[in-house]
Every structure is written in C-alpha cells, then in structure tokens.
C-alpha positions as CSV (number, residue, x, y, z in Angstrom):
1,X,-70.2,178.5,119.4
2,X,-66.6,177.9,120.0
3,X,-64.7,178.3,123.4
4,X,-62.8,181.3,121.4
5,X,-66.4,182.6,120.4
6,X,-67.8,182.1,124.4
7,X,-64.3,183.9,125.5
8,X,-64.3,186.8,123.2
9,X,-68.3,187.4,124.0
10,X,-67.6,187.6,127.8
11,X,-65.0,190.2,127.9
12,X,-66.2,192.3,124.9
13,X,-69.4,192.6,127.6
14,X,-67.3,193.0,130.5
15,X,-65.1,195.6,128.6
16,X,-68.2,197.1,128.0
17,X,-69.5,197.6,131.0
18,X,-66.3,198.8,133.1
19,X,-64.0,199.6,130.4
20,X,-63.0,203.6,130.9
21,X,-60.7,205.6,128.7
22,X,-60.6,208.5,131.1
23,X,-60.2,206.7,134.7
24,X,-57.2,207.0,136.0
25,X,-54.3,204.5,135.5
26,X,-54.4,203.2,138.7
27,X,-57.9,202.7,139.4
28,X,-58.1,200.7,136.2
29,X,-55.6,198.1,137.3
30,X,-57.4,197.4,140.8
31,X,-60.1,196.3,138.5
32,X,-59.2,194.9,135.9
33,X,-56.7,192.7,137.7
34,X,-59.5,191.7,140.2
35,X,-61.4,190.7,137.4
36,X,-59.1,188.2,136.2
37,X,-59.1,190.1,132.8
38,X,-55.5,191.3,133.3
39,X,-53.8,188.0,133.7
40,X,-56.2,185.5,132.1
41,X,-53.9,182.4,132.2
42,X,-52.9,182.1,135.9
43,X,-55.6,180.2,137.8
44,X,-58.8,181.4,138.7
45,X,-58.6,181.3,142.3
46,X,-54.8,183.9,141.7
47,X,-56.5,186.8,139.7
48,X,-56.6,185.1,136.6
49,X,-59.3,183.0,134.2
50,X,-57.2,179.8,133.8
51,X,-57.4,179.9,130.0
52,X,-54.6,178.7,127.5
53,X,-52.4,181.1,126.0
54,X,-54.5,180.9,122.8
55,X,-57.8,181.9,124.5
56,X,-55.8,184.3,126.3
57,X,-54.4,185.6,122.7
58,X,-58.6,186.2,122.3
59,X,-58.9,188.7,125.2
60,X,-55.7,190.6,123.4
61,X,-57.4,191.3,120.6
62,X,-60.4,192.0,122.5
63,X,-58.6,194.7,124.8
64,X,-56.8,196.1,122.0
65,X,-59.6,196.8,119.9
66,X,-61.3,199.2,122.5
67,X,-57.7,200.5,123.5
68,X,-58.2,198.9,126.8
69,X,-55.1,198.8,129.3
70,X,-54.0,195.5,130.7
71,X,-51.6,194.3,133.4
72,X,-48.2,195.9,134.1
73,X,-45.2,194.8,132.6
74,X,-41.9,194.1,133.8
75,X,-39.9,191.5,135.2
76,X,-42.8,190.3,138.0
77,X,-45.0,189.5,135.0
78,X,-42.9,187.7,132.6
79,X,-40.3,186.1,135.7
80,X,-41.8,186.3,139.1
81,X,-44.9,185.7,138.5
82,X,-44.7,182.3,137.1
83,X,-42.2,181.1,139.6
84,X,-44.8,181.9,142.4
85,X,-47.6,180.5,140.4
86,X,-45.4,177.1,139.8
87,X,-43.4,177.2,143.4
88,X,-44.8,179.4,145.9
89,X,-47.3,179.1,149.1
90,X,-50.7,180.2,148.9
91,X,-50.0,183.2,151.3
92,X,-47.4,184.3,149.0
93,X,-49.4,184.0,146.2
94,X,-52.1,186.3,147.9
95,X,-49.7,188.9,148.7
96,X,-47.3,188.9,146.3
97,X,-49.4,188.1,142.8
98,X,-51.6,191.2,143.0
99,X,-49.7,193.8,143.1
100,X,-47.2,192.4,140.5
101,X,-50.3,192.7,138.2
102,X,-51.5,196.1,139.0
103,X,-47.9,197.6,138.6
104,X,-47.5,198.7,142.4
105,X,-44.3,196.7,143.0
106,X,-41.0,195.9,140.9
107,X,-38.9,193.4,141.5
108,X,-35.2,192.8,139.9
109,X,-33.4,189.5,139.4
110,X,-30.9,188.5,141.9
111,X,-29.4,185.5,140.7
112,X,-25.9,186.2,139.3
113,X,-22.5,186.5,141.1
114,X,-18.8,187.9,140.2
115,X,-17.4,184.7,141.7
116,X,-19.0,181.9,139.9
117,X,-19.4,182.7,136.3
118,X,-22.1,180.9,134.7
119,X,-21.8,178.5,137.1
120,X,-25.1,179.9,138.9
121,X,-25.3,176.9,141.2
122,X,-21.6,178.1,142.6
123,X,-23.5,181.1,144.4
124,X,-21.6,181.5,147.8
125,X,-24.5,184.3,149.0
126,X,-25.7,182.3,152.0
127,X,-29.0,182.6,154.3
128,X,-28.7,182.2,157.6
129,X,-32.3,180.7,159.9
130,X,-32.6,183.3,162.2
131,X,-36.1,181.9,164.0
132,X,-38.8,183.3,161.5
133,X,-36.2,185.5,159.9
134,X,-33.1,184.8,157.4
135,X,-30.3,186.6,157.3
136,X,-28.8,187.5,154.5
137,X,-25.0,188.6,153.3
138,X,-23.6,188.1,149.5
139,X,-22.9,190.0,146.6
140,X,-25.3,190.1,143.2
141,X,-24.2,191.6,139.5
142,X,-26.1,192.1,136.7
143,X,-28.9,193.3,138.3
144,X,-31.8,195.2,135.7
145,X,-33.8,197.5,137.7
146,X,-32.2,196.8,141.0
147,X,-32.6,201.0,141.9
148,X,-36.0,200.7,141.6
149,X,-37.3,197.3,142.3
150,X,-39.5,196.7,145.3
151,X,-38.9,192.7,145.5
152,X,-36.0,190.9,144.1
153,X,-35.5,186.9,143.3
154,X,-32.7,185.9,145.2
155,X,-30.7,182.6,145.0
156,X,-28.6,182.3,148.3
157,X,-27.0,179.1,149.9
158,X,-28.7,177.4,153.0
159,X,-26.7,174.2,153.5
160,X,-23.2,174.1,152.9
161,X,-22.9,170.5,153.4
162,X,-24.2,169.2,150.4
163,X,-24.0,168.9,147.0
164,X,-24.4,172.8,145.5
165,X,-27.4,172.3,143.5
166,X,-29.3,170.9,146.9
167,X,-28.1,173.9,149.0
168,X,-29.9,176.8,147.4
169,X,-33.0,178.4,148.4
170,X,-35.0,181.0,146.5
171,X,-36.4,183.9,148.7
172,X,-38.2,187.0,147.9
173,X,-36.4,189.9,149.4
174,X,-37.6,193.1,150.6
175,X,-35.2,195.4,148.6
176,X,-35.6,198.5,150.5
177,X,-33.7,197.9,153.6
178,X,-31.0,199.0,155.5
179,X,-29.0,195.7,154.4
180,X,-29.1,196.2,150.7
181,X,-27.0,198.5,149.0
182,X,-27.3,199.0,145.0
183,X,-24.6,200.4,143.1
184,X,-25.4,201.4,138.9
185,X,-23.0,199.4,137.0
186,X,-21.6,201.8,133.5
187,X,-21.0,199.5,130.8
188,X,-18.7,199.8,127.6
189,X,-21.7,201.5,125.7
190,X,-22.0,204.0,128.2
191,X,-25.6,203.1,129.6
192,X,-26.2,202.3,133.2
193,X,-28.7,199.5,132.6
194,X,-27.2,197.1,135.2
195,X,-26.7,197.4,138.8
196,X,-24.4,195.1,141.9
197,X,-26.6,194.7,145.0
198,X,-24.4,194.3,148.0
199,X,-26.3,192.0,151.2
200,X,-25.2,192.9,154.4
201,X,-27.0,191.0,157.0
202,X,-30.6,191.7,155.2
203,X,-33.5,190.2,156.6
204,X,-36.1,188.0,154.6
205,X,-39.1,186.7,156.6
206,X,-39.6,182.8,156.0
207,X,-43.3,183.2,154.6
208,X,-41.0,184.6,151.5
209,X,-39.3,181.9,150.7
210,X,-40.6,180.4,147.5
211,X,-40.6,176.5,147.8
212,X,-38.9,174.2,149.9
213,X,-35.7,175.2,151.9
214,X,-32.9,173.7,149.4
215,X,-35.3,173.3,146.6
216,X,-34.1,177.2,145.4
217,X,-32.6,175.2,141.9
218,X,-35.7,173.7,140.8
219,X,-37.7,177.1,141.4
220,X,-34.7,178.9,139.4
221,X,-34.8,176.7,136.6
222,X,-38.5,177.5,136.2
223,X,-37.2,181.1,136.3
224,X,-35.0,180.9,133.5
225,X,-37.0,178.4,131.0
226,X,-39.6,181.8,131.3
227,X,-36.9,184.0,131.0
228,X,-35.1,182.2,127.6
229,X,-38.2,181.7,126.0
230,X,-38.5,185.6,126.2
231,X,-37.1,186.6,122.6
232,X,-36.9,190.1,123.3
233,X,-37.5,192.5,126.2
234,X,-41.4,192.7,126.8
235,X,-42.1,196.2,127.5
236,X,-45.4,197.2,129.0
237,X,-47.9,197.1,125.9
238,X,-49.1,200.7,125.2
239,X,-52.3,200.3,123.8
240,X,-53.6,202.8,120.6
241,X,-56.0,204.5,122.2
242,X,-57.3,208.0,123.7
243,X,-57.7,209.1,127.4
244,X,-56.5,209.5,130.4
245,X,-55.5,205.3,131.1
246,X,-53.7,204.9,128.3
247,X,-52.0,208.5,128.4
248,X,-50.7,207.5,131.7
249,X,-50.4,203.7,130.1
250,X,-48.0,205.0,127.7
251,X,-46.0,206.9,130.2
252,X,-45.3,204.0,132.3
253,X,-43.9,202.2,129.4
254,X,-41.3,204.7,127.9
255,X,-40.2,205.3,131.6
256,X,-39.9,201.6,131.8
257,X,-38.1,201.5,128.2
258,X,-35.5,203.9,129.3
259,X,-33.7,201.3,130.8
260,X,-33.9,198.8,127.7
261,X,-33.1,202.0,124.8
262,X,-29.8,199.9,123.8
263,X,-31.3,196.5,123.6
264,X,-32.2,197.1,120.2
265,X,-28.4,197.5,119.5
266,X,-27.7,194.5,121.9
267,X,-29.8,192.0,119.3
268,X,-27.9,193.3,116.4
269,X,-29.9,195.4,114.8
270,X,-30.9,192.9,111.3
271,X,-33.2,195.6,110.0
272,X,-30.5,197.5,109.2
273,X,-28.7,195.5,107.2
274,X,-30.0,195.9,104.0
275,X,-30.1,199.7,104.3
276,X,-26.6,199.8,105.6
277,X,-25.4,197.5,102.1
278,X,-27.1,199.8,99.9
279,X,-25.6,202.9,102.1
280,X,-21.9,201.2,101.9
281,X,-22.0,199.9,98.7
282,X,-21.9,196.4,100.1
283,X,-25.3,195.6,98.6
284,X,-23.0,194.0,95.6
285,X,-20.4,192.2,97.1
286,X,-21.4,188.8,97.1
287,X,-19.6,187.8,100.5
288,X,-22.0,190.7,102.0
289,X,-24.7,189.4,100.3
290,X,-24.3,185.7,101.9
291,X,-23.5,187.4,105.4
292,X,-27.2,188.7,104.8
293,X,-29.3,186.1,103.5
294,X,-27.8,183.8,106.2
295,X,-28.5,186.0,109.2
296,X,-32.1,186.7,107.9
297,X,-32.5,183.0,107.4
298,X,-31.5,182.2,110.9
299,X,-34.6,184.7,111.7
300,X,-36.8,183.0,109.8
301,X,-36.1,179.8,111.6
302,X,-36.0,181.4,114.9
303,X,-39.2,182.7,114.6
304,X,-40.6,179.2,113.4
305,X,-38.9,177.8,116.8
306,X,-41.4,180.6,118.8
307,X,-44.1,179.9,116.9
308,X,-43.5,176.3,118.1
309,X,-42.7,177.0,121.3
310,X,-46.1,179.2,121.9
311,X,-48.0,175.7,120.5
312,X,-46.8,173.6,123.7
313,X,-47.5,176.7,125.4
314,X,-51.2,176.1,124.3
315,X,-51.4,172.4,124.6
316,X,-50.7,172.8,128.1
317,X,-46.5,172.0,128.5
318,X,-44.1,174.3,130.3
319,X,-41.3,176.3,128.8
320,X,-38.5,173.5,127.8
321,X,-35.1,173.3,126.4
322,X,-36.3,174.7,123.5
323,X,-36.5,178.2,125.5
324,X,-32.7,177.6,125.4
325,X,-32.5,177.0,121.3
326,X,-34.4,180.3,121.1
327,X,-31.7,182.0,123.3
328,X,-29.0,180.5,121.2
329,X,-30.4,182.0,118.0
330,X,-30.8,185.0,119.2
331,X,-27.1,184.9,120.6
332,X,-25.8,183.7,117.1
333,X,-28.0,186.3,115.1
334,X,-26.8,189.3,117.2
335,X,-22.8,188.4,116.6
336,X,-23.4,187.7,113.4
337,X,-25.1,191.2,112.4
338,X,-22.6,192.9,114.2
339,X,-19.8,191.3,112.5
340,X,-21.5,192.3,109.4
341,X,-22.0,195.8,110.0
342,X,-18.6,196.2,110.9
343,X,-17.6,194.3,107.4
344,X,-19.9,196.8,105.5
345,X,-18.6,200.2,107.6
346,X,-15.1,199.7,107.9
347,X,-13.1,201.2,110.1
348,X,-15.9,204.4,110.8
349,X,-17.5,201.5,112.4
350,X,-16.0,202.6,115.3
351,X,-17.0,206.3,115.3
352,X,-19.4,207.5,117.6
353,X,-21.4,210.7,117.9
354,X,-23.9,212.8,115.6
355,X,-21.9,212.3,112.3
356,X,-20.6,208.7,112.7
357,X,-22.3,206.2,110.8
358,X,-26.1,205.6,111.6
359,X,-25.5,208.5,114.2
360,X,-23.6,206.3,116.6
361,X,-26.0,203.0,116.6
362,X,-23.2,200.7,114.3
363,X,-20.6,201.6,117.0
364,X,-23.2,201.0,119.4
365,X,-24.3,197.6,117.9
366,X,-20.8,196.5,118.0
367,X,-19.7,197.0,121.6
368,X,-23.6,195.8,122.8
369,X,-23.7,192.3,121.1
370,X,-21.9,190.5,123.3
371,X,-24.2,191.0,126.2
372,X,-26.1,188.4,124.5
373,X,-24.2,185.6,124.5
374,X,-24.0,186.6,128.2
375,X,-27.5,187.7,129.9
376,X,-29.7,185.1,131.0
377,X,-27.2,181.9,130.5
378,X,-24.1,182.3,128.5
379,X,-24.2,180.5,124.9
380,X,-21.8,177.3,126.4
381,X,-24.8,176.8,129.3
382,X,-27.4,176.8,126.3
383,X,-25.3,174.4,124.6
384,X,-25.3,172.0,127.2
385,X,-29.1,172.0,128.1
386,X,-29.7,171.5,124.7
387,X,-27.1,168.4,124.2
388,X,-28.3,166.7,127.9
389,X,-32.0,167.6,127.3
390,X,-32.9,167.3,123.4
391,X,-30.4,165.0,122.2
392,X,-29.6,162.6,125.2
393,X,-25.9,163.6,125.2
394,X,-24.0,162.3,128.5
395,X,-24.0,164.8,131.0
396,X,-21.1,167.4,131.3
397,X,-18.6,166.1,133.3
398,X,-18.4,167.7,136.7
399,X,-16.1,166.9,139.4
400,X,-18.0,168.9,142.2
401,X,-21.2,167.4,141.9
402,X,-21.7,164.4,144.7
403,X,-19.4,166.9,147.3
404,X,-20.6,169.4,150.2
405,X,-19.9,172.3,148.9
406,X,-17.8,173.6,151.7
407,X,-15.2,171.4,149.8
408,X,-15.6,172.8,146.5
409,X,-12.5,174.7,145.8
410,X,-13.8,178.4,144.8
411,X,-12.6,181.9,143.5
C-alpha cells in the first residue's frame, strides 16, 4: 500500500473509535486537536501529523465522509498559525497553537495604518522595552474581527534608528485590555465588517513576541504570502452530517460568516453574469459577450495558478510570489465583473432595496469591488513583488531605504 492508503487506514480507525456525532462541540475539539487529526500538516511534536497537504487532502475526505468536525476556522488557522509555526518560540507555540485549533481564541490582524498607505513598513506604532513587558501606543485600520478577537498580530516599530524594514517587531497582543480600544468602522456598503484599534500604552509580555526583536518584516511577509494565497475567505467547514457536533459546527460558522456576508459582492459576483445578460438583454450584444468570456477566462486561469500553487504546497515549498499573482487576478476579475454588471444594468445599477436589480446585490457589487484591489496589499504592491521576484525586474526605487527612520519624512 501507498502512503495515501497507510493515511487514510489510520484515521478511518481512529475516526472510528472516537469519532461522536452527539458530543458536544467543544469536547470534540480537545480531542481531536490532541490527536493531531485536526491540523495534520503542522509538525508532530505542535498538534499536528507532519503530512503534506496532499496526505492531509486524504484525512479531508476521510472526516467528511463520516461528517466528522475538524479544527476551527478563522484568521489563527489560515494567518497566525503558520507565522508561529515558521517564526515563533517553542513556549509560544505551546500556548498559543492549541487553542487556535480548538476554536477557544480569535485573533484579528493588526498590521495596517491610516498614515502609511500600503507602505506597511512606514508603520510609526512603536514598542517600547519596558523590562519583561512592552509597551505599546499606535493606531491600526482595517481590522476584521478586532470586537471579538482574543490575540491580534501586531506590527509595531522597536528601533527608530535604522532602516524601516529593520525596525519592526511582530508581537502577539493581548486584545482585551485596558489599552486597547476598538471602534466598528461603517463602510460605503453599509456593513460594519472592519474595525480601528486604538493602543494606548498596552502591554505585551516579551515571551509574545514572535521572532527576533527587529525581525517583525520577515515574520510579516510569511503572514501575507499565507494570506494572498488565500483566494477567498475560508469559513469554518460545516460538515454534512447529523448531531449535536456538527449542529453546533454549523452554528459557529454562520456566526462566523456574518462578518464575511458581502464578500461575495466584494469578488464580483462572476456567476451572475450570465443570468444577468439573459435578464438585461445583454446576452446578444457582442461587446457584453466579450466582457464575459474574458472575465470567465481569467477564472479559468486563476484557478490553474491555485492548482499550481497547491503542487509546491505538496512538494514541500512555501507560499511565493505567486500567492501575489493569485491576488492580482482576483483583484482584476472583481473590477472587471463589476464594470460589467453595471454595463448590463444601466443606470438601476445603482438602486438599492427589495425591488432594485438582483434585490440590491448589483448595487452592492459595485460599491464592494474596490476593497479588493485594497485588502491584503493593494494591486501596485502585487505588481511589484511579482516584477522584483518572478521576473528579476530592478527593484523599485526607494529613497528611504538605507536611512533611520527617524529621518524619514512622514504624514
């Protein structure tokens, strides 16, 4: 037999054995995650099985063909996690890895700032050594689940005299605390997805810190390659299946979709292209036609570039620039669609409410879409990684680069 074959027998006997539809939610992660089970690619010795992603693909299918529930989802699975894995102690790995898996803490993604753009190594929050302590005080935006989140990833500045990439230092911050303050964010579709976290004097014990004081950029980009690679939000999988686990599985996950409902809208909403030219008319215009077939091509092709992106996945390489060309397409795919819809609907393109076109969603589409050419590296960023890293192209010129950054001139 096969490794696949020696996998799949192994945890069709341990599903088997402990696998319980009716036991409650919470129980089940405690044991599945201490089984390694939940997180099968992330090394033995940190709650996992150290398989490839393709053997981990095997205990998928294996879970989901018993309806079994698996780890949580969120932003501490698909972001945290791997930065901890790749950066952080062992005693952080201990304390933090676990209960990312079972679901008992959230984190939230404090990286962004209103100052610096997409210039994320401009950050001007700074971290102050304070013994055994740091001390915190800065400003955050864009900040998905900051209400909620236990943990956040924060980027903050701990040498001023030197070049800005050197100066950073990743941390993982304690969210609930006197020192941070998060205010919802309403944006111009009228959800309150986002949040701004205010840091006032906050506190961050040095056993948090992920990596190597001023190594915070390296750690980030680590971040980010996970985060690109990510072609759409991963929601906690709901698994089809009866009982109590799964009841409370499913649950989790629309709670935890709430706060992604209009992300759908955000990538452009392709599927309803076709129905919308046939609705409109459109379907026999020929320029709508070509608007069509050219977005669905760029699909096609950006699905090929996952497909190949999950192959160096498996033979062992770590998300690359080509998590950036994924973020690109998507980027390119969403603006496209939403130019076409509002081609095809005309000026009730605009109209919002019960009896507006697709009850709302084309209006919806339209003023969504440019979030993606935003959210996790604008489309310029993408473009540059991409230049410097798959075609050799000089590096951008940057006239800040070799200077303390206490002499950068900022906003």
């Amino acid at each position: 037999m096969g490794a696949a074959d020696d996998v799949r027998d192994e945890v069709r006997t341990w599903l088997a054995e402990h696998w319980d539809p009716e036991r409650p939610l919470a129980d089940w992660r405690q044991i599945v995650v201490d089984s390694g089970w939940a997180c099968p690619t992330w090394p033995v010795q940190w709650y996992g099985k150290g398989l490839s992603p393709v053997l981990a693909g095997v205990v998928t299918e294996e879970f989901d063909r018993v309806g079994a529930v698996g780890a949580a989802g969120g932003s501490g699975l698909t972001l945290a996690a791997p930065t901890i894995l790749a950066h952080g102690s062992d005693l952080l790995k201990r304390t933090l890895l676990r209960r990312i898996a079972t679901g008992e803490d959230t984190w939230c993604q404090l990286f962004s700032e209103p100052g610096n753009g997409s210039d994320l190594a401009g950050l001007s929050t700074r971290a102050d050594r304070d013994g055994d302590e740091w001390v915190v005080s800065g400003q955050k935006v864009w900040n998905t689940g900051a209400h909620k989140a236990a943990w956040g990833m924060l980027l903050a500045r701990t040498d001023w005299d030197v070049p800005k990439h050197r100066g950073i230092t990743y941390f993982a911050v304690p969210m609930r605390q006197p020192g941070v303050e998060v205010r919802p964010l309403v944006q111009m579709n009228r959800y309150q997805s986002f949040n701004e976290v205010f840091l006032t004097e906050a506190r961050v014990a040095d056993e948090h810190r992920i990596g190597d004081v001023g190594q915070g950029w390296a750690a980030a980009m680590t971040t980010l390659a996970h985060e690109r690679g990510l072609q759409a939000i991963r929601l906690s999988r709901v698994p089809d299946g009866l009982g109590r686990c799964a009841r409370e599985a499913a649950e989790e996950a629309v709670e935890y979709a709430k706060t992604y409902v209009w992300y759908p809208q955000r990538a452009g909403r392709s599927d309803l292209l076709i129905p919308r030219a046939r609705a409109t008319g459109a379907a026999s215009d020929p320029l709508a036609r070509q608007a069509i077939t050219s977005i669905l091509a760029l699909e096609k092709a950006a699905r090929w570039n996952v497909e190949r992106g999950k192959a160096a996945r498996a033979a062992g390489r770590p998300p690359g620039p080509e998590g950036s060309l994924g973020k690109l397409s998507a980027s390119m795919i969403s603006k496209r669609s939403a130019a076409a819809h509002a081609a095809m609907t005309g000026a009730d393109a605009m109209l919002t409410g019960p009896d507006s076109p697709e009850a709302g969603i084309i209006a919806e589409i339209i003023v969504s879409s440019p979030a993606v050419s935003i959210a996790g590296g604008t489309d310029e960023i993408q473009h540059d990684i991409l230049g410097e890293r798959m075609l050799g192209l000089p590096k951008e010129p940057s006239v800040d680069k070799d200077i303390a950054f206490r002499d950068v001139r900022r906003n």
